[in-house]
C-alpha positions in Angstrom: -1.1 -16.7 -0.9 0.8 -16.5 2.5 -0.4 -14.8 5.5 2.4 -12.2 4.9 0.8 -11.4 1.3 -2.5 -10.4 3.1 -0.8 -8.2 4.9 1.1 -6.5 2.9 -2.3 -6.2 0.8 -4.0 -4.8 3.6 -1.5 -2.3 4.3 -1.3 -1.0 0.6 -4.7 -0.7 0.7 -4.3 1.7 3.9 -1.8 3.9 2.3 -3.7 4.4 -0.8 -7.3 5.0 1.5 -5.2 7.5 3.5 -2.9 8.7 0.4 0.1 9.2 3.4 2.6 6.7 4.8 2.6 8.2 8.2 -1.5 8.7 8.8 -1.7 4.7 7.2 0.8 3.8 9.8 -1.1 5.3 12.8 -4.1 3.7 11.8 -2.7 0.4 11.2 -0.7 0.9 14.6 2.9 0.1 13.7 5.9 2.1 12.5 6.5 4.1 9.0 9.7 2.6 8.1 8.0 -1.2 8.9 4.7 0.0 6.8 7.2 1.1 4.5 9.2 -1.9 4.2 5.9 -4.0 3.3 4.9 -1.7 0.7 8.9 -2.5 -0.8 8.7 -5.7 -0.6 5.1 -6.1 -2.5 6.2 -3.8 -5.0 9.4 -6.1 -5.5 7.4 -9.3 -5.6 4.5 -7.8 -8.4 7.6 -6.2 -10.4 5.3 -2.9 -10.5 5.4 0.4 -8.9 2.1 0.4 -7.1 2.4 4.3 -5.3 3.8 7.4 -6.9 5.4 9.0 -3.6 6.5 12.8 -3.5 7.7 14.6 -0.6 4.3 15.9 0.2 2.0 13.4 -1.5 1.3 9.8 -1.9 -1.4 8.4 -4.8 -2.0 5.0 -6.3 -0.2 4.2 -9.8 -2.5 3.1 -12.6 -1.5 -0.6 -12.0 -2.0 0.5 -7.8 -5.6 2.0 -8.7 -6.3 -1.6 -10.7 -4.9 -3.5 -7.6 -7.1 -1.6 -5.4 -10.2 -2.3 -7.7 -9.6 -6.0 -7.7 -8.7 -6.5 -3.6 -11.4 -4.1 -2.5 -14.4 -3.3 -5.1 -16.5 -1.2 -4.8 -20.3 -2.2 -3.6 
């Protein structure tokens, strides 16, 4: 895994902890479209929608909700 999959991990993770694009961004300190743009590109390279996004809400997919179990379980 390349530093840039981390990343991208960590700031999926963030969105779905935060369930919004703009508060995950603040918190990760860098811009919405760039946050984004990572969560595109991981989507693109698992070939799986990982977010359902609507205009007010954002909330993990089934296969998001199974990511999020196997890169953060809980203790």
């Amino acid at each position: 895994m390349t530093v840039e999959s981390y990343d991208q991990l960590a700031i999926f993770s963030a969105v779905a902890q935060e369930r919004s694009f703009t508060r995950a961004a603040a918190r990760l300190g860098m811009s919405q479209p760039a946050l984004s743009r990572a969560i595109r590109q991981l989507e693109e390279r698992l070939g799986v929608r990982l977010l359902a996004r609507t205009t007010r809400s954002v909330s993990p997919t089934e296969a998001g909700e199974h990511l999020l179990r196997v890169i953060a379980p809980t203790v």
